[in-house]
Structures are given as structure tokens and as C-alpha cells.
N, C-alpha and C positions, 0 to 999 in steps of 0.2 A: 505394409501389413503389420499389422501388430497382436500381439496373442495375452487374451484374458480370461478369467474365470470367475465364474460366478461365486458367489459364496460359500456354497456348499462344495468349493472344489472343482466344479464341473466345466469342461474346456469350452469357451467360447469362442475359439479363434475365426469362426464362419459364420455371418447372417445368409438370410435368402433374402435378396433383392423386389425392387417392387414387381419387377417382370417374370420374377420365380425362379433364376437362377440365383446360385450362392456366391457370395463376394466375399472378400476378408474383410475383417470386424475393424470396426475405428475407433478413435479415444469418441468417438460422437456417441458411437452406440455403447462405450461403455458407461460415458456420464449418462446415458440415460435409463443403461439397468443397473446401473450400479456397481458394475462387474470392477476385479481389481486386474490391475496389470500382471505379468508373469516378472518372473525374477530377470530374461531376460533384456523382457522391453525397458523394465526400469533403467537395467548396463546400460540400457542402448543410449543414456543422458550421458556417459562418460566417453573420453576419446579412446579408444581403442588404437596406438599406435601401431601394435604387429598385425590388426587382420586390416588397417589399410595397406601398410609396407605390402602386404598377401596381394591385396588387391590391385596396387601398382605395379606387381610385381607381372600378373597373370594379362595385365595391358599390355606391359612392355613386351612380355613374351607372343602373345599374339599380333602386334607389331611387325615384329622382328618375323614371324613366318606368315605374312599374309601379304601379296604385293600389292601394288597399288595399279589399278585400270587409269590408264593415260588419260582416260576420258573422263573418270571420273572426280568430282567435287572435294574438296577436303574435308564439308561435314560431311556427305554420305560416307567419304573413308574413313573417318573417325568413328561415324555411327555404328560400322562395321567391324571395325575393331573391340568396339566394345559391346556388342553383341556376343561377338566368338569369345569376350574373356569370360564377359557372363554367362554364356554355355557352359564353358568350362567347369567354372564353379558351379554352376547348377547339376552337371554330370556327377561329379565330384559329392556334392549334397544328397544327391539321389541313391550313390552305391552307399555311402554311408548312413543315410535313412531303412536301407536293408539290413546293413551289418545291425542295425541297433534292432530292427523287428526280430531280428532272429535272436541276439543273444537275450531278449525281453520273452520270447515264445521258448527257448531253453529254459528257464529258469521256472516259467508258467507251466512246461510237460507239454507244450500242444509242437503240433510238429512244424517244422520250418525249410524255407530253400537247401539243400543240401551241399550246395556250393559256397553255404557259411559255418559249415560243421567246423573248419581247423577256425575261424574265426571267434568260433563261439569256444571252443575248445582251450584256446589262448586264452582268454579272457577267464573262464574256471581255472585253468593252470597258474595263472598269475595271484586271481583272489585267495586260492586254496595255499598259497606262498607268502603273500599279504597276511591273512588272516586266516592260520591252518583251522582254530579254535569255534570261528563261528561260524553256523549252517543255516539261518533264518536270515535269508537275502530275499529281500521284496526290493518288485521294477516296479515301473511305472505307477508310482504314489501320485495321485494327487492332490491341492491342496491347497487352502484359500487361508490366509492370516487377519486377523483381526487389525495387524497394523497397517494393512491397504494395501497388499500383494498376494501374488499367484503361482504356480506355478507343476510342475509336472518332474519328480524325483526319479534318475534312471535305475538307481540300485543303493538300499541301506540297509542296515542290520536294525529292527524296531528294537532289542537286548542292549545294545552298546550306542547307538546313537551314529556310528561313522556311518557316514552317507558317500556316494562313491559318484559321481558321470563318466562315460565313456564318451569320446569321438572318434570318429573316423579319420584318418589321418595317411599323404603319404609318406609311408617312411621305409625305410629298409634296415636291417643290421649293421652296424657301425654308426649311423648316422648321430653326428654332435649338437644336432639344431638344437637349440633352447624351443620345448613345446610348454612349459606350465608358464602363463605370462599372470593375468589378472582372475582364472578360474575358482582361486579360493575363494571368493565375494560368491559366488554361483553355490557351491557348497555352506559356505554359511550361511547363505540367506534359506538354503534348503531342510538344512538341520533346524533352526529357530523357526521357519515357518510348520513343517514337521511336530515341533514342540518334542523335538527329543533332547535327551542328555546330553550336553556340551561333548565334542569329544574331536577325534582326529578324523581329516578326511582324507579322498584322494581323490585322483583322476588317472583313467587307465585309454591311452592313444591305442588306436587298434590301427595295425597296420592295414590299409587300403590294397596295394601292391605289392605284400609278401602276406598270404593270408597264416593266419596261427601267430605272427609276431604282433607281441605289444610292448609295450612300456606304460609304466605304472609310475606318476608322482605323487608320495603321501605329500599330507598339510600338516601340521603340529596340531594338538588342540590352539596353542598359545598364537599361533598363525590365521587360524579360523575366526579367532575375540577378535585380533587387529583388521580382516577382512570385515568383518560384523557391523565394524563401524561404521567403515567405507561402506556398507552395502546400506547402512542406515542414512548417512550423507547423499548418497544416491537417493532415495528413495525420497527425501524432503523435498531433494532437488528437482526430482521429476514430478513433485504433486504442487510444486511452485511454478515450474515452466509451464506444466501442461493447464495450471487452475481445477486441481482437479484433486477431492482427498477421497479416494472411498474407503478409509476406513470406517472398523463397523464394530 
């Protein structure tokens, strides 16, 4: 599945099929309207060490608690294993596809699941920490770049230019895990396509299973330039693999 936008911004990540059900959108239908890639699709040309490590990780654990039927095949038990890790992350994808409607419908005034109120709560506690000084936070921008990208901003100041994403994340207090790996590329490509003022960014982890807890990594401005590049490296790289420039 891959997610694009038209030039004016507008999500494309859905066509309707010839049968008149909706499918996800391909690099096919976007060389043919023209549409640019989103910031992520473009990562997706780069190796992502920590979300496969995530991902081997989420195998070996379903593995390790799922037994095996005597009678059963080694690829049907494989198939099923990886089934159950892909649930998992899917479960996982799904609670945090809520955390982010809600704290995007806070910010909007419309009302939301009540069962995200400390989540949403955490996340104003932490920005108003961050950044006591500024109150003009707009979610969900989005936004189409002339240099042949797309993409969909979760939270920035239009005054100062820092731009912020949230994820959903397990985690609990005390926890040492290294969570900011390659997300500054995701923020710079967000500020530049934006077309705002160079500036610093962040990333704010919302705890999954402790709800109200987050953690918050800023970027430097000077960390964001060095991202910028990389994200521009990517982006050559991905309109070379794929044969494909929609810049416009």
C-alpha cells in the first residue's frame, strides 16, 4: 500500500476499483495522475534497521507462545505465526491510529473517545513544557511540494516553523529503550515541504499502556539541515528506483 497526494495536497491513499470496491493506491495510479509520494513512502527506499529488529522481534515472540499441531505442516506453521505477529502489530497500529484521532480532534475543539482524555492531556502537558510561549498548534496539515513529495503534518506552529509527530508507543516509566532512531528525516521533510521557517523539531512517544505518559525527543535546527539532506538523497533515490519524477 502506498500513500499519495495530489497536488493541491489532497490524500490519495484510496482508488475505487473496477468492480466499485476501493483498493490502495499504487505507484501505477500515481504515474498516471500525477500524484507525489508522502514523506513516508519515499523512507520506505531506506533500510530501517530498528522497525525490522520490532519486527523479528514480534515473530520470535509469537513463536515462542504459539505451539505447534503435530499434524501440522512447517509452512502452514510458519504461515501462522506470522499471521499472529502481524495481528499484533496491526492491534497495536489500530489503538494508536485512536490515540492520534483524538489528540488531532483536541486540538480541532470537536469532541473525542473519552478513554483518550489522560492521553490527550499528556501530550498538552508535555507541549505546554516544550514550548510554554506558543499557542497556534495546527494537526493534520496537509501538503504537496513542488520537489515531487507529500504528505500529511500531525502538529506545528505556522509562527516558529517547529513542526512536531506523535506515535503511539509501548512504554511505561523508567523505560531506557532508545525510541528517536531515523524520525528527524520525517520532520524535515515536513517543515521544507510546509515551506516554513527552518527551525527545531520534535517527536512526542505517547505511551500505549500507561495512558497520560509521554516522552518527548527535540531535533536541533542544525540536526533537521543534516536530516534534510538525507531526506533529499532519499527522494532522488526513490524517483530513480521507482522511474518515476512528479515533480511539478
Amino acid at each position: 500500500m502506498g500513500h499519495f497526494y495530489g497536488r493541491d495536497g489532497t490524500p490519495n491513499h484510496f482508488v475505487t476499483a473496477k468492480n466499485g470496491n476501493s483498493r490502495a493506491s499504487t505507484i501505477a495510479d500515481a504515474k498516471k495522475h500525477g500524484w507525489v509520494p508522502s514523506v513516508t513512502e519515499v523512507l520506505s527506499i531506506l533500510d530501517k534497521p530498528a522497525l525490522t529488529n520490532w519486527k523479528v522481534e514480534q515473530a520470535i515472540l509469537a513463536a515462542l507462545t504459539m505451539p505447534r499441531d503435530p499434524l501440522e505442516s512447517e509452512p502452514d506453521y510458519l504461515a501462522r505465526i506470522k499471521r499472529d505477529s502481524v495481528q499484533q502489530a496491526k492491534e497495536a497500529a489500530e489503538e494508536g491510529s485512536r490515540i492520534h484521532d483524538a489528540i488531532d480532534a483536541s486540538f480541532k475543539g470537536l469532541p473525542f473517545d473519552s478513554r483518550y482524555i489522560p492521553h490527550v492531556e499528556g501530550v498538552r502537558a508535555k507541549l505546554a513544557e516544550l514550548y510554554p510561549g506558543i499557542s497556534d498548534w495546527v494537526t493534520e496539515r496537509t501538503f504537496a511540494s513542488p520537489l515531487g513529495y507529500g504528505g500529511c503534518c500531525d502538529i506545528h506552529s505556522p509562527s516558529t516553523g517547529i513542526v512536531g509527530d506523535h506515535k503511539g508507543k509501548d512504554l511505561a516509566p523508567g523505560d531506557t529503550k532508545k525510541l528517536a532512531y531515523d524520525q528527524d528525516r520525517q520532520i524535515a521533510a515536513y517543515n521544507r515541504g510546509l515551506g516554513l521557517p527552518e527551525n527545531e523539531g520534535f517527536n512526542l512517544f505517547v505511551s500505549r499502556t500507561h495512558p497520560g505518559y509521554v516522552v518527548a525527543h527535540v531535533w536541533t535546527k542544525e540536526q533537521l539541515a543534516d536530516a534534510w539532506e538525507v531526506f533529499r538523497a532519499a527522494l532522488a533515490l526513490w524517483k530513480a528506483v521507482k522511474k518515476f519524477d512528479p515533480s511539478f
